[in-house]
C-alpha positions as a Markdown table, in Angstrom:
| # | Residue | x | y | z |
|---|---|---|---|---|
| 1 | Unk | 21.0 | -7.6 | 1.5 |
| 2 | Unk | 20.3 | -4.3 | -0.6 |
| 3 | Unk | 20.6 | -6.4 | -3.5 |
| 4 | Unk | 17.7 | -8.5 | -2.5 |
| 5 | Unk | 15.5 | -5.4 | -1.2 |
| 6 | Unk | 16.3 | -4.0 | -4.6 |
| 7 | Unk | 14.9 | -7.3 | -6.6 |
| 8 | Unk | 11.8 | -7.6 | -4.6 |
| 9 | Unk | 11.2 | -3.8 | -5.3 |
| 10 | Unk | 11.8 | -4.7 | -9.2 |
| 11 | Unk | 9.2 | -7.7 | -8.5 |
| 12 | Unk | 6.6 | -5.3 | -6.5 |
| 13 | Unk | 6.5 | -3.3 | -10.1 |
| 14 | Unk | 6.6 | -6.1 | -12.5 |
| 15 | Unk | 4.0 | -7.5 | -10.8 |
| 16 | Unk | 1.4 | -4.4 | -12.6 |
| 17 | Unk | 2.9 | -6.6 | -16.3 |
| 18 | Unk | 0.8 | -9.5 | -15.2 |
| 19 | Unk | -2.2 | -7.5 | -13.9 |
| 20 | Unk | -2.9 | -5.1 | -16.2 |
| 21 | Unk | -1.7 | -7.8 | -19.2 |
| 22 | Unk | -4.7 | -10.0 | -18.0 |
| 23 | Unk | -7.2 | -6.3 | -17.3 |
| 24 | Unk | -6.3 | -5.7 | -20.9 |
| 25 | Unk | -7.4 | -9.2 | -22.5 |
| 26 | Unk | -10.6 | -9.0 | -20.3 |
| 27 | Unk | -11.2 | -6.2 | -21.8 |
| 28 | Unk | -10.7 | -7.0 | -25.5 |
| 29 | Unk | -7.4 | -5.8 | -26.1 |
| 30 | Unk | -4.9 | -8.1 | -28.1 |
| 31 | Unk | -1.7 | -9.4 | -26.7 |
| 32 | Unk | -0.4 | -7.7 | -29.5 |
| 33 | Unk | -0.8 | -4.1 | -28.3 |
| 34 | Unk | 0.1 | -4.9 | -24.8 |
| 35 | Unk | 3.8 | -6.2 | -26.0 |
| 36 | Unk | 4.7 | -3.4 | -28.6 |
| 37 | Unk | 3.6 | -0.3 | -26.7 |
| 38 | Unk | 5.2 | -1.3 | -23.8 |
| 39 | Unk | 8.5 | -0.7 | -25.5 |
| 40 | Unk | 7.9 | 2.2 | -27.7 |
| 41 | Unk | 6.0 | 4.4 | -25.1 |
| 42 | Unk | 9.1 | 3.8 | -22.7 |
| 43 | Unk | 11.9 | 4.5 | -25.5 |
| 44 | Unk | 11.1 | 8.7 | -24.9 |
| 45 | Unk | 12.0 | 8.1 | -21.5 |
| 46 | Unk | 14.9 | 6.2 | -21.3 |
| 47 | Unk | 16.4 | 8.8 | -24.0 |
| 48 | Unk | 15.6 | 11.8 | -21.9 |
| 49 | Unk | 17.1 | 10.1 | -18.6 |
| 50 | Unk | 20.0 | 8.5 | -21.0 |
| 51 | Unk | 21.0 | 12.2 | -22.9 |
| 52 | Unk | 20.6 | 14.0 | -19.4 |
| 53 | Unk | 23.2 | 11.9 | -17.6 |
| 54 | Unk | 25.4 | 13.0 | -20.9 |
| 55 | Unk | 25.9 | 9.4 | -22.1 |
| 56 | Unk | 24.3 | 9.1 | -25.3 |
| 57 | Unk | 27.4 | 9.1 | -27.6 |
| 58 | Unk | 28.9 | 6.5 | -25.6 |
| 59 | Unk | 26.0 | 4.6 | -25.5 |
| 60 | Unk | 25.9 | 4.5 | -30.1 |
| 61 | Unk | 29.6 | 3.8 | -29.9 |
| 62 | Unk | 29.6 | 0.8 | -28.4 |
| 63 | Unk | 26.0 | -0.2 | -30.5 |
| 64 | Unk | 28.4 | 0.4 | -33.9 |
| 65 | Unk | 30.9 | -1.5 | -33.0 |
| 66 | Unk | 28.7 | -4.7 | -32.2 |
| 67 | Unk | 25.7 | -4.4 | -34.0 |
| 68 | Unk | 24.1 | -7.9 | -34.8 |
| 69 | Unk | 25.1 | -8.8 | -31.4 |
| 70 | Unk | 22.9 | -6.2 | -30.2 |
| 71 | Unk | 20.2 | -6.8 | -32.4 |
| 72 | Unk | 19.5 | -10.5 | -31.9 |
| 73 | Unk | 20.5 | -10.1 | -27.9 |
| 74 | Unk | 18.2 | -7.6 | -27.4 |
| 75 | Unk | 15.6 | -9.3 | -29.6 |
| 76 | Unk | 16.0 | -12.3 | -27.3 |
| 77 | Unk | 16.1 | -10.7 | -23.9 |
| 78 | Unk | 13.4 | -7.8 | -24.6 |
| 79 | Unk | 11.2 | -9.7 | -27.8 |
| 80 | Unk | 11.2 | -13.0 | -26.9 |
| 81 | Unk | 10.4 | -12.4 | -23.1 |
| 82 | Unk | 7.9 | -9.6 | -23.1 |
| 83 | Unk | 6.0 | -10.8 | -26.5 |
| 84 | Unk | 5.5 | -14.5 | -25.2 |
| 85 | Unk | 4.5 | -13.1 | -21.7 |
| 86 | Unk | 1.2 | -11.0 | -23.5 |
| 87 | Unk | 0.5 | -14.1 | -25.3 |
| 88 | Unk | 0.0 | -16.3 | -22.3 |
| 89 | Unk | -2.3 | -13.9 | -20.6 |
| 90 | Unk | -4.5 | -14.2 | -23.4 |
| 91 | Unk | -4.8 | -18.0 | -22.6 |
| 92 | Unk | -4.6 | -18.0 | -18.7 |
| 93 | Unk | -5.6 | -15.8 | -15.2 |
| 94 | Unk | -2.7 | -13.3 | -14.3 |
| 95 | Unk | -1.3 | -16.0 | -11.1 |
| 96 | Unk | -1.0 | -18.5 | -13.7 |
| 97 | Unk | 1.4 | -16.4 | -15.9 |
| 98 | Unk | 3.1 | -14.6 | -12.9 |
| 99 | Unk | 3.7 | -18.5 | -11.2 |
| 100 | Unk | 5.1 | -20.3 | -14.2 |
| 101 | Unk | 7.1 | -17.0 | -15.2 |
| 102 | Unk | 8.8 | -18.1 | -11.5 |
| 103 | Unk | 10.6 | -21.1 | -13.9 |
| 104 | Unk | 13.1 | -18.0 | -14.6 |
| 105 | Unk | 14.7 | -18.1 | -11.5 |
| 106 | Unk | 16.5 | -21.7 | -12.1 |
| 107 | Unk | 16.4 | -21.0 | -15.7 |
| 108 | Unk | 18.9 | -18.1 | -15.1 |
| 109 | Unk | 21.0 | -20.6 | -12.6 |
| 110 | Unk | 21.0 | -23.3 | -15.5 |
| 111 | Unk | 22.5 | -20.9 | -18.1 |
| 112 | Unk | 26.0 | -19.8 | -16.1 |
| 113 | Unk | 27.8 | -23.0 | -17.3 |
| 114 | Unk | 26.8 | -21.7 | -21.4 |
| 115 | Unk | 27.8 | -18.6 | -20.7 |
| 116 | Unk | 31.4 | -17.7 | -21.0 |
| 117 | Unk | 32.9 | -14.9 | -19.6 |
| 118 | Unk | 36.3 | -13.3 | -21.6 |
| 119 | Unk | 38.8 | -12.8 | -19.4 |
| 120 | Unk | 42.5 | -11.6 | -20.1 |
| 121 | Unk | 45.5 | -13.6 | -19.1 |
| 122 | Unk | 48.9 | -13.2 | -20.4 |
| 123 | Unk | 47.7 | -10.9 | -22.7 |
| 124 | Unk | 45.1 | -13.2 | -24.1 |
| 125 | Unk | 41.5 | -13.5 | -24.3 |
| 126 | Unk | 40.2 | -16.2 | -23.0 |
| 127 | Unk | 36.4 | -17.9 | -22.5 |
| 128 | Unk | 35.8 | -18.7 | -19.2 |
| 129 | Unk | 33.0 | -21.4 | -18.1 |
| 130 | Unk | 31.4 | -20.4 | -14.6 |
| 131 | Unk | 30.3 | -23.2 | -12.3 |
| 132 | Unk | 26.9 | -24.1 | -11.2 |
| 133 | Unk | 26.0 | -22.0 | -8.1 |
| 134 | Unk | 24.5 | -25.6 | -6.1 |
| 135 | Unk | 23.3 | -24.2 | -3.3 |
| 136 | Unk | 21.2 | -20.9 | -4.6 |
| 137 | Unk | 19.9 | -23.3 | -7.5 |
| 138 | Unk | 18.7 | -25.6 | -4.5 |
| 139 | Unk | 16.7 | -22.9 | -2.5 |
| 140 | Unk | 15.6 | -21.2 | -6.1 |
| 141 | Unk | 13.8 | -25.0 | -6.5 |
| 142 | Unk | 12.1 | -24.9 | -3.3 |
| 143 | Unk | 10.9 | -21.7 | -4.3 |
| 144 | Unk | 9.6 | -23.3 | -7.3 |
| 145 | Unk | 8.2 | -25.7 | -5.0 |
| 146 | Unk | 6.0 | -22.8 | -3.3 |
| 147 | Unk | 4.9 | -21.5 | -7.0 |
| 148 | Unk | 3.9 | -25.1 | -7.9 |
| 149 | Unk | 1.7 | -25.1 | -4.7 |
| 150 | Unk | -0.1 | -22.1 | -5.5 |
| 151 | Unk | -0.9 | -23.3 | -8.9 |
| 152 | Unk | -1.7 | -26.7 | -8.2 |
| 153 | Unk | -5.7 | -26.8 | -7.0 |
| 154 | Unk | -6.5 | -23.6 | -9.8 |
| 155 | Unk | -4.9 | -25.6 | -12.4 |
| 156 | Unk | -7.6 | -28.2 | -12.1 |
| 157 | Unk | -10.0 | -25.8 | -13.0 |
| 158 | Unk | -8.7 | -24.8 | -16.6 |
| 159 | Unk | -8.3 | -27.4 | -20.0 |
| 160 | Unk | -5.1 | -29.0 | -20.1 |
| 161 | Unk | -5.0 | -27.9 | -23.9 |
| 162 | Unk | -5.3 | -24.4 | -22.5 |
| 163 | Unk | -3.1 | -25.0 | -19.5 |
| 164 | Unk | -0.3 | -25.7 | -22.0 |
| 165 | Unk | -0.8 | -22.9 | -24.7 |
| 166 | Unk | -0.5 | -20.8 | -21.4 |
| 167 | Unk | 2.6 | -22.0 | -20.2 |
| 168 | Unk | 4.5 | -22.7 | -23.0 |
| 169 | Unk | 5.4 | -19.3 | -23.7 |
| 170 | Unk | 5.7 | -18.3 | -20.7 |
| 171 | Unk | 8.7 | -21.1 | -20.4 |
| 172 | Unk | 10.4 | -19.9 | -23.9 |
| 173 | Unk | 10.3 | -15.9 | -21.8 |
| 174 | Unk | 11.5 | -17.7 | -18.8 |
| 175 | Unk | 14.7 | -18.7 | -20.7 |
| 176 | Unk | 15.0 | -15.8 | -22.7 |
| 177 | Unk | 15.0 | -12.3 | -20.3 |
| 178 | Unk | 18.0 | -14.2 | -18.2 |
| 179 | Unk | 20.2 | -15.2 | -21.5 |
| 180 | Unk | 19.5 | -11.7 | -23.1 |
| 181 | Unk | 20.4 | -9.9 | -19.9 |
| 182 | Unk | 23.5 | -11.6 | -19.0 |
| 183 | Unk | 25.2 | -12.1 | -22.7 |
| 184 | Unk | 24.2 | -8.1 | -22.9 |
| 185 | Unk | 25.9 | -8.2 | -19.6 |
| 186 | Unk | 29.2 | -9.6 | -21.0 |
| 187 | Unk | 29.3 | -7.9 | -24.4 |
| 188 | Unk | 29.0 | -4.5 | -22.6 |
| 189 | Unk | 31.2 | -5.4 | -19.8 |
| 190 | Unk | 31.5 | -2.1 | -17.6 |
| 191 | Unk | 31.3 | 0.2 | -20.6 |
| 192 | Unk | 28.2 | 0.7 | -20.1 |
| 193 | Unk | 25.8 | 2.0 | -16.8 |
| 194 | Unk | 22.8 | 0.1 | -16.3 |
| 195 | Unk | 20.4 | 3.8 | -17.8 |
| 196 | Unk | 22.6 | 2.9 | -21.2 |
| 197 | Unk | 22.3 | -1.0 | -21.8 |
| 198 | Unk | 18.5 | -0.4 | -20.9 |
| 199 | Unk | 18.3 | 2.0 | -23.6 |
| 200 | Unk | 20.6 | 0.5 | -26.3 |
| 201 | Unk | 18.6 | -3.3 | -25.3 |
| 202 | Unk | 15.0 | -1.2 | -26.1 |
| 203 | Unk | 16.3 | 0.6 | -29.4 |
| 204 | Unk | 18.2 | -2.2 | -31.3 |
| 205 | Unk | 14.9 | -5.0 | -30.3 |
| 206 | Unk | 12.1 | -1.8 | -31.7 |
| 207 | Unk | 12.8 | -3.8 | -35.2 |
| 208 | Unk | 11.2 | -6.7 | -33.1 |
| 209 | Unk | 8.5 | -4.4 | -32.0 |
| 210 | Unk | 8.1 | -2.7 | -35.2 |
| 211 | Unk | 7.7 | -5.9 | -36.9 |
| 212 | Unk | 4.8 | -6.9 | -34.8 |
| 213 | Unk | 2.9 | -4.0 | -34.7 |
| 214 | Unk | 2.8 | -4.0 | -38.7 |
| 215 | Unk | 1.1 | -7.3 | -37.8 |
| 216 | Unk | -1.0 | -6.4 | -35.6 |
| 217 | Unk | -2.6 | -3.7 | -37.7 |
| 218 | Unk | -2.9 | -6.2 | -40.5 |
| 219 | Unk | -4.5 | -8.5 | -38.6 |
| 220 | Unk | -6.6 | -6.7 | -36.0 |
| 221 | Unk | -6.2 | -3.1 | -36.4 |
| 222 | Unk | -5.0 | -0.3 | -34.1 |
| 223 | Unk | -5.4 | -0.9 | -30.4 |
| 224 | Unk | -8.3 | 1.0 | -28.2 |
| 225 | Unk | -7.5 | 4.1 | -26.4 |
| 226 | Unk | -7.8 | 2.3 | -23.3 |
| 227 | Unk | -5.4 | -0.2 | -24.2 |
| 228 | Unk | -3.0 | 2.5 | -24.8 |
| 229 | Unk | -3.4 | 3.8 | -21.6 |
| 230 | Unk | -2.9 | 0.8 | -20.1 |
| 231 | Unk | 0.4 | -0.2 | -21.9 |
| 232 | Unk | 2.0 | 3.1 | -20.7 |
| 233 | Unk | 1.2 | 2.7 | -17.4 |
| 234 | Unk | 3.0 | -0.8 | -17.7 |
| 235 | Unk | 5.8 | 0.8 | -19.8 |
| 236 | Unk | 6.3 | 3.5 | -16.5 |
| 237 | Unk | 5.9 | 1.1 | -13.9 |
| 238 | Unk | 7.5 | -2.4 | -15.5 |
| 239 | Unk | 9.2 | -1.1 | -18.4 |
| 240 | Unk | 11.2 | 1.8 | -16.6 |
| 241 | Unk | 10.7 | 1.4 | -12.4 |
| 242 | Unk | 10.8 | -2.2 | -12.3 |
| 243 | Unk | 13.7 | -2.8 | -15.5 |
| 244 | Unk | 15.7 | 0.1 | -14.3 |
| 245 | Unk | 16.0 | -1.6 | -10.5 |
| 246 | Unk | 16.2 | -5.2 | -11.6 |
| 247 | Unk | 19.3 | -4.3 | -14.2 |
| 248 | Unk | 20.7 | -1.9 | -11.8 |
| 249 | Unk | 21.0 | -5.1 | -8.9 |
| 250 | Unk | 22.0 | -7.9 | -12.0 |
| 251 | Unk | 24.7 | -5.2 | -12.7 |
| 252 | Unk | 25.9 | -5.2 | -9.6 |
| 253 | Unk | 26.1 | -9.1 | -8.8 |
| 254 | Unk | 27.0 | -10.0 | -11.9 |
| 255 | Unk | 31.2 | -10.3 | -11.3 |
| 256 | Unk | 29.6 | -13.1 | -8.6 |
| 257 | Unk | 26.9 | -16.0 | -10.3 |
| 258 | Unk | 25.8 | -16.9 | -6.9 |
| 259 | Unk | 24.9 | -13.4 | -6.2 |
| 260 | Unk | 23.1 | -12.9 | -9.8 |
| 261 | Unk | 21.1 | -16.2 | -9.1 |
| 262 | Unk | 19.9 | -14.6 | -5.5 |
| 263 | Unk | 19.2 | -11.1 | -7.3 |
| 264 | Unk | 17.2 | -13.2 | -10.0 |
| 265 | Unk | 15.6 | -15.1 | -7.3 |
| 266 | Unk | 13.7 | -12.4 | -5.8 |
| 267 | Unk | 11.7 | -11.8 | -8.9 |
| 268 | Unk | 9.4 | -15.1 | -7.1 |
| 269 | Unk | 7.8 | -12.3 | -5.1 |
| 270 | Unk | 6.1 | -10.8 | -8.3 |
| 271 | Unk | 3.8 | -14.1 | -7.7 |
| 272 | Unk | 2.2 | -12.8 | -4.0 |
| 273 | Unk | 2.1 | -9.3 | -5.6 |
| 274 | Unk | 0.5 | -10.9 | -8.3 |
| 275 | Unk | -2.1 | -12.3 | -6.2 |
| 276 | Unk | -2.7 | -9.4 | -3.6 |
| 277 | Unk | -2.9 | -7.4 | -7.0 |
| 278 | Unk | -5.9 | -9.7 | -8.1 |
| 279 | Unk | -7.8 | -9.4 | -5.5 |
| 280 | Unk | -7.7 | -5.7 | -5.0 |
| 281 | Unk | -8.3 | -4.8 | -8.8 |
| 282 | Unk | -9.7 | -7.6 | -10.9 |
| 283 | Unk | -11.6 | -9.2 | -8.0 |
| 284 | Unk | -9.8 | -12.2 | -7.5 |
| 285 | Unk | -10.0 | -14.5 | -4.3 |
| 286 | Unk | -7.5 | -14.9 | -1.1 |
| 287 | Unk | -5.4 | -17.7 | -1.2 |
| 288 | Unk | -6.4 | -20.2 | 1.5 |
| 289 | Unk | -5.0 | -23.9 | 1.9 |
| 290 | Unk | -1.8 | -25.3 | -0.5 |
| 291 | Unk | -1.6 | -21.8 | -2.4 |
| 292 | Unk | -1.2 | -20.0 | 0.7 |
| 293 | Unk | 1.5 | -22.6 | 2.1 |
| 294 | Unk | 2.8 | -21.6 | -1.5 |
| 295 | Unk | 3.5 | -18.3 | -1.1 |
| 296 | Unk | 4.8 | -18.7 | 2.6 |
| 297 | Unk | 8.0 | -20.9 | 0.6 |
| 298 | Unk | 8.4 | -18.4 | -1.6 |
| 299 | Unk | 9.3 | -15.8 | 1.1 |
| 300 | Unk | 10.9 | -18.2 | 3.0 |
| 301 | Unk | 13.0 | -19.2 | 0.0 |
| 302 | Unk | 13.9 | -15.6 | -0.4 |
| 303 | Unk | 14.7 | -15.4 | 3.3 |
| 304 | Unk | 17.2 | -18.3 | 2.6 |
| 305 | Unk | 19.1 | -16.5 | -0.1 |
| 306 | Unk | 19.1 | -13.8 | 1.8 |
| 307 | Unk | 21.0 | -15.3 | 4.7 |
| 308 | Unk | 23.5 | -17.3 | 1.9 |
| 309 | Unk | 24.0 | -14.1 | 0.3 |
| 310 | Unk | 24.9 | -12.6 | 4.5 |
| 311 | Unk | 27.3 | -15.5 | 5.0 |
| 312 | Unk | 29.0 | -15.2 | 1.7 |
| 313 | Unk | 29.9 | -11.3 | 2.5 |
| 314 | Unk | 31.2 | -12.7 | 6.2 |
């Protein structure tokens, strides 16, 4: 149960991504500004809180020992989740983004039987598959069920063309962040605290980040002040708050796949934050109708794994 607590907390803070993301394109900000500095602004931080708790040298031993594994993990699971995510808020409202993003939480189920996790027996190393967890992937698809309600009557409202540039990359982020996370996860094993692989994840993908911003300032220059702004405030309360919780409760399930698919299950309630979020900042309306039923089987679906999870512990 503090598991779950601990994801919807993550999900109350990633929920300010798809807000401000969206505030930021209304605005005239690119996508491209709104993906890089959210990394570098938080890489000061996560030093600080990394070198206070003594753990630095640790933390570039183990990033020597593997570094292209590091690299293109970190690439996936930080790059190819957070760059993707900016690019569909350029092409769709904040729900839209926040409700497809939501395809992560079976995504994440789908991936444990890729996944092999090195065991030792006899000496040996050996890959071991993991099974499907059935019954959290069954409740993690009526929650999907909810998100598809919420988006179904707006969705008439927008080009299909559009529809599809705006959810495409959203899917591509919704398979990435789990994969990157959990074979970061495995390579690390329990070497590393949750402050360190956060760290080590953000330093070897800046080459990502670097990479972009170089074409960003080719293409359209150097962001606004007010951009900037924003992006930290995103890099505080998503890139540190929300990462920081969300990796601190995957690191804790993730010895159990049923357990990691509940933990990534409660990232569903960034879509009612989402919306509440709307309406209080970027004058959005109240749900009424199928999108309200929506977001009553997403907390019902997180009520469910919630009581699995209680049984499981019995």
């Amino acid at each position: 149960m503090q598991l779950i607590f601990i994801g919807i907390l993550a999900s109350l803070f990633f929920a300010s991504t798809f807000i401000l993301n969206r505030a930021m394109d209304l605005s005239g900000g690119s996508w491209i500004w709104s993906a890089a500095l959210r990394y570098l602004f938080t890489v000061p931080f996560l030093l600080l809180i990394v070198m206070a708790r003594r753990n630095m040298q640790g933390l570039l031993y183990e990033m020597k020992t593997k570094p292209r594994e590091w690299l293109f993990w970190s690439s996936v699971g930080f790059g190819l989740f957070y760059a993707p995510l900016c690019f569909a808020a350029a092409y769709g409202p904040a729900w839209l983004v926040a409700g497809s993003w939501q395809i992560t939480i079976v995504a994440g189920s789908l991936l444990v039987p890729f996944l092999s996790q090195e065991v030792k027996k006899f000496n040996d190393i050996q890959g071991k598959r993991q099974k499907l967890p059935v019954r959290e992937l069954i409740i993690s698809a009526f929650i999907l069920l909810g998100v598809t309600l919420i988006q179904a009557r707006e969705t008439e409202n927008i080009d299909s063309s559009k529809l599809l540039i705006g959810i495409l990359p959203v899917i591509i982020a919704a398979f990435a962040y789990p994969l990157g996370n959990r074979k970061m996860m495995l390579i690390c094993e329990e070497r590393l605290d949750v402050y360190q692989r956060v760290l080590g994840m953000t330093l070897a993908s800046i080459p990502f980040w670097l990479v972009l911003s170089f074409y960003g300032i080719a293409t359209i220059g150097l962001p606004s002040s007010g951009q900037a702004i924003q992006s930290f405030i995103v890099a505080i309360l998503s890139g540190i708050i929300a990462t920081m919780l969300f990796f601190y409760a995957t690191d804790k399930a993730k010895g159990n796949p049923k357990q990691l698919a509940v933990v990534e299950a409660t990232q569903a309630g960034e879509v009612a934050f989402t919306v509440i979020g709307e309406v209080l900042f970027l004058g959005g309306t109240l749900p009424i109708g199928w999108p309200l039923m929506g977001i009553i089987i997403i907390i019902l679906g997180m009520i469910l794994h919630s009581i699995n999870m209680d049984e499981k512990a019995i």
